[in-house]
Biopython code that builds the backbone (N, CA, C, O; Angstrom):
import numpy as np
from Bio.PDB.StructureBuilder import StructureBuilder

atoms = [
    (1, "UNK", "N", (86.594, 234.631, 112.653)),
    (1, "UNK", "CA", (87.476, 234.274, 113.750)),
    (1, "UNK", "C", (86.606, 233.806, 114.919)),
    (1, "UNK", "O", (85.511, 234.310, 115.169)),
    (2, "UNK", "N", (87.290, 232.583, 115.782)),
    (2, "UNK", "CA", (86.272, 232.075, 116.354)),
    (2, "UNK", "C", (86.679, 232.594, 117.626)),
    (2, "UNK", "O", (87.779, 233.092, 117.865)),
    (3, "UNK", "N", (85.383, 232.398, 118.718)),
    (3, "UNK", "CA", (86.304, 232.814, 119.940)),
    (3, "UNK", "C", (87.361, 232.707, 120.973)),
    (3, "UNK", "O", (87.731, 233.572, 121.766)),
    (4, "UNK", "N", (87.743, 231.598, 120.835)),
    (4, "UNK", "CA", (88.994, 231.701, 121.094)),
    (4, "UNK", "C", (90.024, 231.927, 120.715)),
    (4, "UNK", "O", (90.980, 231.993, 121.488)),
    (5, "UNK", "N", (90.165, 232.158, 119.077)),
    (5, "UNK", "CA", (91.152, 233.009, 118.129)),
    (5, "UNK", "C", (91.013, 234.517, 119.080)),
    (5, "UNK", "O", (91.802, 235.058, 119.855)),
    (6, "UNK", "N", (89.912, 234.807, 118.710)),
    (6, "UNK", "CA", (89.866, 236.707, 119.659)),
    (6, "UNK", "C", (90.588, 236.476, 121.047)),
    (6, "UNK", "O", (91.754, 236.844, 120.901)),
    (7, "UNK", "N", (90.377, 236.018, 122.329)),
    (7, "UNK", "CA", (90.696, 235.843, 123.187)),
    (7, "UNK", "C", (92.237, 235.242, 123.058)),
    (7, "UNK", "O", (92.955, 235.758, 123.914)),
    (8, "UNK", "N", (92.701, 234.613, 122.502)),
    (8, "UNK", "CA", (94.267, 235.175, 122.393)),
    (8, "UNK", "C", (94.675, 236.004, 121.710)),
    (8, "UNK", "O", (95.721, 236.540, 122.077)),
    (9, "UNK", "N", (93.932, 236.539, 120.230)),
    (9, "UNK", "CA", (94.495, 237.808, 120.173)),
    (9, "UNK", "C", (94.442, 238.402, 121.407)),
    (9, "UNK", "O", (95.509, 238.511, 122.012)),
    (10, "UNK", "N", (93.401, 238.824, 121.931)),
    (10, "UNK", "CA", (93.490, 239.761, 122.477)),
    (10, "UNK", "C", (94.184, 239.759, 123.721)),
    (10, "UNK", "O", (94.165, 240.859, 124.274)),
    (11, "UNK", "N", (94.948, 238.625, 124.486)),
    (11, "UNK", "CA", (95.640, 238.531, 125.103)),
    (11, "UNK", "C", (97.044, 238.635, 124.619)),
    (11, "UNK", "O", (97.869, 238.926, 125.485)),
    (12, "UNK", "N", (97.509, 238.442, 123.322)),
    (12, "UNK", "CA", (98.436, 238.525, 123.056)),
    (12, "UNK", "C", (98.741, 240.195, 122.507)),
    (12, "UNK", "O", (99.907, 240.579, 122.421)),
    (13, "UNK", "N", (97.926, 240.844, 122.259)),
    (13, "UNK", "CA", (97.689, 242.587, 122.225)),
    (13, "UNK", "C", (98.471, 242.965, 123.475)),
    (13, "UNK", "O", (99.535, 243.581, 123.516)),
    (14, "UNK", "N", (97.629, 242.402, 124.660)),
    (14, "UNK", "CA", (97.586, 243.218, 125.809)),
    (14, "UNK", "C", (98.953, 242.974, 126.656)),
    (14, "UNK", "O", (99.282, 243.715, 127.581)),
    (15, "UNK", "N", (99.643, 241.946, 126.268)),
    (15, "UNK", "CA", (100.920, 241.729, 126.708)),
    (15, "UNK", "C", (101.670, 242.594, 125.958)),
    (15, "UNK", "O", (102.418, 243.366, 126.558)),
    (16, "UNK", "N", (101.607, 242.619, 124.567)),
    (16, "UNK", "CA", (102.641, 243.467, 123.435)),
    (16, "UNK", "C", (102.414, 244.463, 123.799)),
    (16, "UNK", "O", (103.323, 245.273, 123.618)),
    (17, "UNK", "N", (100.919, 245.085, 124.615)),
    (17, "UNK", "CA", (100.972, 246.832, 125.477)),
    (17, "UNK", "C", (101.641, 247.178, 126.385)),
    (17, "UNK", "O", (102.219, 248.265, 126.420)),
    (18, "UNK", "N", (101.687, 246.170, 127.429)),
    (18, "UNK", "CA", (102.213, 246.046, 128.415)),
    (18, "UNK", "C", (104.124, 246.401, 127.976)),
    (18, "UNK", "O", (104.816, 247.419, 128.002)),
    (19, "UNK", "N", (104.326, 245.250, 127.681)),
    (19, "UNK", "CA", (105.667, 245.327, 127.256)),
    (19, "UNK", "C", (106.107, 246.704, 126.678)),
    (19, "UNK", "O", (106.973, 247.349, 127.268)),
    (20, "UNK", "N", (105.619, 247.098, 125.712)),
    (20, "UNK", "CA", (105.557, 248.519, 125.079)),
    (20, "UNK", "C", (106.135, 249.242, 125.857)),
    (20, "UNK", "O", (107.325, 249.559, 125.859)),
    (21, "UNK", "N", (104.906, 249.683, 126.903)),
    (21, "UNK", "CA", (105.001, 250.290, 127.797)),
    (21, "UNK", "C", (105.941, 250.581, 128.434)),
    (21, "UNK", "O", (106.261, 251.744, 128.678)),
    (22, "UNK", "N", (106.667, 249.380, 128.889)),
    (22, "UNK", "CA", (107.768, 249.421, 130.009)),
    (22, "UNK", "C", (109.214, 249.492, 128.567)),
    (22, "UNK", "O", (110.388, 249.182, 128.773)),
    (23, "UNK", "N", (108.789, 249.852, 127.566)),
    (23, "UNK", "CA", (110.491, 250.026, 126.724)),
    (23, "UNK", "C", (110.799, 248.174, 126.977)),
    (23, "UNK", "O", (111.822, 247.691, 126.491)),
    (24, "UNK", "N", (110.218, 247.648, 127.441)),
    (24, "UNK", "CA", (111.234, 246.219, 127.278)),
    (24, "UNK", "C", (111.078, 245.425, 125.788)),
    (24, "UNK", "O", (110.004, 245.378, 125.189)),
    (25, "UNK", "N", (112.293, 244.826, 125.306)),
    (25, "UNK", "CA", (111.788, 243.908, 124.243)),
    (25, "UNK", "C", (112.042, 242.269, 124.474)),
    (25, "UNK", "O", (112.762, 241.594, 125.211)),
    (26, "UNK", "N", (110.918, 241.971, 123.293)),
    (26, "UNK", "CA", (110.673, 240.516, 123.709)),
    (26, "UNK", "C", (111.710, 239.704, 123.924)),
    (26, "UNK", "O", (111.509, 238.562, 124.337)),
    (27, "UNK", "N", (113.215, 240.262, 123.630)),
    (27, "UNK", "CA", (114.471, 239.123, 124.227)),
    (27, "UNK", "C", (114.324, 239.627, 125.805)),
    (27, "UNK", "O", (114.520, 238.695, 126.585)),
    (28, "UNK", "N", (114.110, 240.524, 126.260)),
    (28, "UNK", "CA", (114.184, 241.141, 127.675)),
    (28, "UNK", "C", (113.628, 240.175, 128.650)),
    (28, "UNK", "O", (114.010, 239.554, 129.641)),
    (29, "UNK", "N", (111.914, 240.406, 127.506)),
    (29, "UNK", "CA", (110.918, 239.616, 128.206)),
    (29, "UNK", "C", (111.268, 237.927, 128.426)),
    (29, "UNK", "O", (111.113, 237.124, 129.345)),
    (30, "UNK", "N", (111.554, 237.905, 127.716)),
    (30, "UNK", "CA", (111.763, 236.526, 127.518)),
    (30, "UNK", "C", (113.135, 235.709, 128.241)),
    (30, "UNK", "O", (113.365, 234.502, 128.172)),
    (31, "UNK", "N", (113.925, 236.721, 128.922)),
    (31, "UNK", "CA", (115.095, 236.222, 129.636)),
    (31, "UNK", "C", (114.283, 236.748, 131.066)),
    (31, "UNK", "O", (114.896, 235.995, 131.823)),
    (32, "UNK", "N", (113.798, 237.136, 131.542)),
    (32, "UNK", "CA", (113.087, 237.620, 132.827)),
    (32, "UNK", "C", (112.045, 236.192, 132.845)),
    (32, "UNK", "O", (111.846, 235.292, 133.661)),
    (33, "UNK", "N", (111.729, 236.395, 132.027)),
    (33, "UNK", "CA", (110.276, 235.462, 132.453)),
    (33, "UNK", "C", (110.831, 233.730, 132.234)),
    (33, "UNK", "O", (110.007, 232.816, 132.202)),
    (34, "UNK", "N", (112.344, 233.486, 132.097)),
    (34, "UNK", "CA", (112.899, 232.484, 131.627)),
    (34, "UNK", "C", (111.960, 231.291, 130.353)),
    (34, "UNK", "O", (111.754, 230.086, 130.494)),
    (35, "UNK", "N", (111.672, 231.939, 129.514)),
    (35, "UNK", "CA", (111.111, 231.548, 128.415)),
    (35, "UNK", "C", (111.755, 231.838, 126.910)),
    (35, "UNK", "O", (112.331, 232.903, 126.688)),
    (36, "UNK", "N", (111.635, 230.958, 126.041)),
    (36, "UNK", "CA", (112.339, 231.473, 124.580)),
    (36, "UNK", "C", (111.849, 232.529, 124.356)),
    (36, "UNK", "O", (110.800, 232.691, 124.980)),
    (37, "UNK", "N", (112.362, 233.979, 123.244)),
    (37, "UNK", "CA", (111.672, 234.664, 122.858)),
    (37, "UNK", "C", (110.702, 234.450, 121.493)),
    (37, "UNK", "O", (109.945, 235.305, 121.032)),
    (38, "UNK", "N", (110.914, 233.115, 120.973)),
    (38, "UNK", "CA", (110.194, 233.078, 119.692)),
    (38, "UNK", "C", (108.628, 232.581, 120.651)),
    (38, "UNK", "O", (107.519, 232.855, 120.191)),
    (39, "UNK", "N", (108.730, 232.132, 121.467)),
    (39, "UNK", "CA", (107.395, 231.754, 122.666)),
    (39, "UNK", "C", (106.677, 233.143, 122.613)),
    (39, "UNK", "O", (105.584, 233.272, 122.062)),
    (40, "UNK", "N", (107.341, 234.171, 123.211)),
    (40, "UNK", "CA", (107.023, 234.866, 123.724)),
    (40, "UNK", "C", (106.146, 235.809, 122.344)),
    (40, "UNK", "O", (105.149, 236.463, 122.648)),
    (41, "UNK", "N", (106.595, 235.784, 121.007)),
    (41, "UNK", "CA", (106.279, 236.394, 120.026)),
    (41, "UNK", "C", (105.232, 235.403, 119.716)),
    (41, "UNK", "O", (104.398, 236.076, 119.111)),
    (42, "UNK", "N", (104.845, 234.335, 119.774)),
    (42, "UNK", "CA", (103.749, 233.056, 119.231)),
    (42, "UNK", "C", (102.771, 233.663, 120.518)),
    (42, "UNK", "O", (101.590, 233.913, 120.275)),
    (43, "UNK", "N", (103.159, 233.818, 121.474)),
    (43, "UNK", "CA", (101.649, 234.546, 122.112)),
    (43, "UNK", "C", (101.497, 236.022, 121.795)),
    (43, "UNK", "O", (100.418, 236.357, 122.284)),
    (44, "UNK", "N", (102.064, 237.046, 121.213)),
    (44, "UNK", "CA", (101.538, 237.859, 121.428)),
    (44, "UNK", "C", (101.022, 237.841, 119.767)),
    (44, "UNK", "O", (100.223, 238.710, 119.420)),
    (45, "UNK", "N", (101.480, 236.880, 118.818)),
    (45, "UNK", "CA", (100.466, 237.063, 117.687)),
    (45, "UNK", "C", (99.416, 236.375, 118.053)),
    (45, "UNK", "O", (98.932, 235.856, 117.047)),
    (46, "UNK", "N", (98.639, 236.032, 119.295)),
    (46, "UNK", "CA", (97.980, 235.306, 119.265)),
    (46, "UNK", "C", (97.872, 233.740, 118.636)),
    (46, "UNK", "O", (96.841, 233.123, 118.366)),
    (47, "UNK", "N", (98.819, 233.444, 118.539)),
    (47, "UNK", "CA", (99.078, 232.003, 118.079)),
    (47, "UNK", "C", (98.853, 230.755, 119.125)),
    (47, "UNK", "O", (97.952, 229.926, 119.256)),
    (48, "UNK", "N", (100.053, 230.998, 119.788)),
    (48, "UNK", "CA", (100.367, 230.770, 121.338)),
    (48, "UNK", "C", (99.181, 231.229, 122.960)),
    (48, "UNK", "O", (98.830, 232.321, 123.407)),
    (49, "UNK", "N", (98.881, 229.766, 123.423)),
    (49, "UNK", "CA", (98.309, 230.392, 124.671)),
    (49, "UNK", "C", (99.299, 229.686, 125.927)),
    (49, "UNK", "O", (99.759, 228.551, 125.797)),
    (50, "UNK", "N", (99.509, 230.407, 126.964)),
    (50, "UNK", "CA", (100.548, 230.263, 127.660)),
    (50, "UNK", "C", (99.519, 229.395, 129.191)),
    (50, "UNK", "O", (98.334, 229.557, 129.482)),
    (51, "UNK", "N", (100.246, 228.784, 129.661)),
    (51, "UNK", "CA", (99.954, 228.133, 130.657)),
    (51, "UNK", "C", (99.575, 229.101, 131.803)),
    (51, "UNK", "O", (99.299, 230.238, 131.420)),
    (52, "UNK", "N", (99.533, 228.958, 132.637)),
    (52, "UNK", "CA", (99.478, 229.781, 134.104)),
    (52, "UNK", "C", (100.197, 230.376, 134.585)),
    (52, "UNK", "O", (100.055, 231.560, 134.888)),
    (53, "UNK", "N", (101.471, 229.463, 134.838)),
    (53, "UNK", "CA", (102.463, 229.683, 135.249)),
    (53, "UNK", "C", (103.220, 230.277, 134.365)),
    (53, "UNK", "O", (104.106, 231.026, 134.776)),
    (54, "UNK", "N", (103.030, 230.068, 132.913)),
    (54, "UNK", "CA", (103.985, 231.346, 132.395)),
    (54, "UNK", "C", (103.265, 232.687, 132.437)),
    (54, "UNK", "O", (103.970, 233.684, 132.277)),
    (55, "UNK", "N", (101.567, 232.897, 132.688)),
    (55, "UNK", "CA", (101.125, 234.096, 132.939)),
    (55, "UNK", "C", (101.802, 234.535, 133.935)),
    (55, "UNK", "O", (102.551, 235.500, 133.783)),
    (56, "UNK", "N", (101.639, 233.795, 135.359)),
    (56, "UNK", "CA", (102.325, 234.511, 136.653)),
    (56, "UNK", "C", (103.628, 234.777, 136.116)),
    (56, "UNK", "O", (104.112, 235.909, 136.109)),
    (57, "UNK", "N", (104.187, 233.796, 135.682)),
    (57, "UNK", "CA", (105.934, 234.574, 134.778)),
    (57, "UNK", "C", (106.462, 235.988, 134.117)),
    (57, "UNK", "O", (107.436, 236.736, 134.207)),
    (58, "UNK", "N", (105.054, 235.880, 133.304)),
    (58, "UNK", "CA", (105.010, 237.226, 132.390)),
    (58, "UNK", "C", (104.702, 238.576, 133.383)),
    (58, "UNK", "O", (105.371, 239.594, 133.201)),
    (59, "UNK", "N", (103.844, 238.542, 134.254)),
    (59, "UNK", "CA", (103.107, 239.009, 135.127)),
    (59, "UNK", "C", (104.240, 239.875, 135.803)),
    (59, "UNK", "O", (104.545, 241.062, 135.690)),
    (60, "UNK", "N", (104.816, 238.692, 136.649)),
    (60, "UNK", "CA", (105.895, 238.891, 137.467)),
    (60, "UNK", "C", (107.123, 239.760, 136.536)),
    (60, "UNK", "O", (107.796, 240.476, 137.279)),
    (61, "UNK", "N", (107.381, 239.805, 135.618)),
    (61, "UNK", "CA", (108.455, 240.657, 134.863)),
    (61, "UNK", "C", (108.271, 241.835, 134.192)),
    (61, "UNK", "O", (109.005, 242.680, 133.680)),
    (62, "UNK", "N", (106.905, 241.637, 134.352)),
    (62, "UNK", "CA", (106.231, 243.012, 133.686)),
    (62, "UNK", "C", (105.493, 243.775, 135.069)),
    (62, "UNK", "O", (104.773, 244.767, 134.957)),
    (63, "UNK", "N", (105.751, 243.253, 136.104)),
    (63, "UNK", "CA", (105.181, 244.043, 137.151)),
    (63, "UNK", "C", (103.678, 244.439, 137.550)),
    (63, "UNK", "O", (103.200, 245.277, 138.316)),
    (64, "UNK", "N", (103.140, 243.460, 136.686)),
    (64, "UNK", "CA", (101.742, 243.981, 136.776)),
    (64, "UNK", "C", (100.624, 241.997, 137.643)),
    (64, "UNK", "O", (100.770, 240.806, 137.369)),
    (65, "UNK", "N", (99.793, 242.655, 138.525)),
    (65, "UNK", "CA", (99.041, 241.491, 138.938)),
    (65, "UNK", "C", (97.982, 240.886, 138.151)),
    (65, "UNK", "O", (97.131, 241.578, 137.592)),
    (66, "UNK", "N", (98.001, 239.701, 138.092)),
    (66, "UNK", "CA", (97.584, 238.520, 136.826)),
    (66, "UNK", "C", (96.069, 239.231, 136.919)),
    (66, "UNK", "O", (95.706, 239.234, 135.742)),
    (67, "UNK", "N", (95.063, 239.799, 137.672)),
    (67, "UNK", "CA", (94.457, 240.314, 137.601)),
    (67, "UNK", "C", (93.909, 241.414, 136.747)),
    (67, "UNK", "O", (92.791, 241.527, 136.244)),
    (68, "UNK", "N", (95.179, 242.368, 136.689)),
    (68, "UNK", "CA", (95.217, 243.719, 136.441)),
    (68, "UNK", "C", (95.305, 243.313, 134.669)),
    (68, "UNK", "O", (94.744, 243.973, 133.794)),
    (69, "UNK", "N", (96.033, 242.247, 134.467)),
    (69, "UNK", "CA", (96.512, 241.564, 132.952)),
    (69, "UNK", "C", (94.805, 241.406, 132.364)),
    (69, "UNK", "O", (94.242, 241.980, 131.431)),
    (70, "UNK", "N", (94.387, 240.552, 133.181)),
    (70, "UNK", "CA", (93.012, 240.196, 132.354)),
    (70, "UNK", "C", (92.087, 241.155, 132.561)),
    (70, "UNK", "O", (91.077, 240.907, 131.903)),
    (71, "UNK", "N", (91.989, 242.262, 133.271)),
    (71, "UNK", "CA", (91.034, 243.453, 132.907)),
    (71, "UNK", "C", (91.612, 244.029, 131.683)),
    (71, "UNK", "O", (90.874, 244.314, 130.740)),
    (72, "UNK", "N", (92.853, 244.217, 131.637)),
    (72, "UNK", "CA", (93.279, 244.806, 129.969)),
    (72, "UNK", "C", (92.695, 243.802, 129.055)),
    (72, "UNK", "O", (92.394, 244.322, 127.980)),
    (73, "UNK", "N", (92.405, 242.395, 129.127)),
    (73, "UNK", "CA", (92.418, 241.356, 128.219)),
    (73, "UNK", "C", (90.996, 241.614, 127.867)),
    (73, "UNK", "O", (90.664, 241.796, 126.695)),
    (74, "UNK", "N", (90.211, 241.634, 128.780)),
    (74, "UNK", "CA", (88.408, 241.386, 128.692)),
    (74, "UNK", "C", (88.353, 243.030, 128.138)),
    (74, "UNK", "O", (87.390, 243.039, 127.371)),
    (75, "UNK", "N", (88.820, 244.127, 128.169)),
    (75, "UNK", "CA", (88.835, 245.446, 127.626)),
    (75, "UNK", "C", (89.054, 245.249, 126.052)),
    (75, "UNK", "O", (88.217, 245.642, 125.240)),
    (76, "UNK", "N", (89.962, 244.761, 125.771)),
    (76, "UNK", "CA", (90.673, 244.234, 124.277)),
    (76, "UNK", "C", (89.875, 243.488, 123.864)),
    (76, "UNK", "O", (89.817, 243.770, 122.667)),
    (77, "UNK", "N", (88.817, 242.256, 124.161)),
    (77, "UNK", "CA", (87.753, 241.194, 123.405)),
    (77, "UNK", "C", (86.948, 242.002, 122.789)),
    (77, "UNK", "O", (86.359, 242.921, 123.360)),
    (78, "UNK", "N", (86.841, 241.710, 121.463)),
    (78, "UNK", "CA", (85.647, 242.186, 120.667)),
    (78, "UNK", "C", (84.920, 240.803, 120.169)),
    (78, "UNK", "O", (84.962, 240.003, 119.233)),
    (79, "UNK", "N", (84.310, 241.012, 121.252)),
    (79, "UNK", "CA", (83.201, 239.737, 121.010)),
    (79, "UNK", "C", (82.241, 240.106, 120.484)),
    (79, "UNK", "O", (81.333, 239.315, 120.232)),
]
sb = StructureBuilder()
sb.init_structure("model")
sb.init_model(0)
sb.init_chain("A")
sb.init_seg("    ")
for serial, (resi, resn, name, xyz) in enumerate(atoms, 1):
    if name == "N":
        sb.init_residue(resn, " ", resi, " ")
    sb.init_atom(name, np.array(xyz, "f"), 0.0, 1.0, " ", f" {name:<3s}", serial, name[0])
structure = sb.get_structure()
């Protein structure tokens, strides 16, 4: 796996924690963050990498600062 395969896994981990967390599911997420939910499942298999603005999206519905997202993310890289 190359590195940028890892780096969306592992961004797409750290959102599916997040979410976890808060009991929400990905139709939840995905009507908050006004995005499809099959989107929302293509990033967290790591398939999918999301623009910016759907980070601040995701961010914003999950309550957490785009910051706070990528210290979970760089925690999750097994580089």
């Amino acid at each position: 796996m190359g590195e940028d395969e890892q780096i969306k896994k592992a961004f797409g981990n750290t959102l599916r924690e997040l979410r976890l967390e808060q009991n929400i599911s990905q139709e939840e997420l995905a009507a908050i963050s006004g995005i499809d939910r099959s989107y929302v499942s293509l990033i967290e298999r790591g398939i999918n990498s999301p623009s910016l603005v759907m980070i601040s999206n995701l961010c914003r519905a999950l309550k957490v600062k785009p910051s706070e997202l990528f210290i979970k993310v760089e925690q999750n890289i097994k580089l």
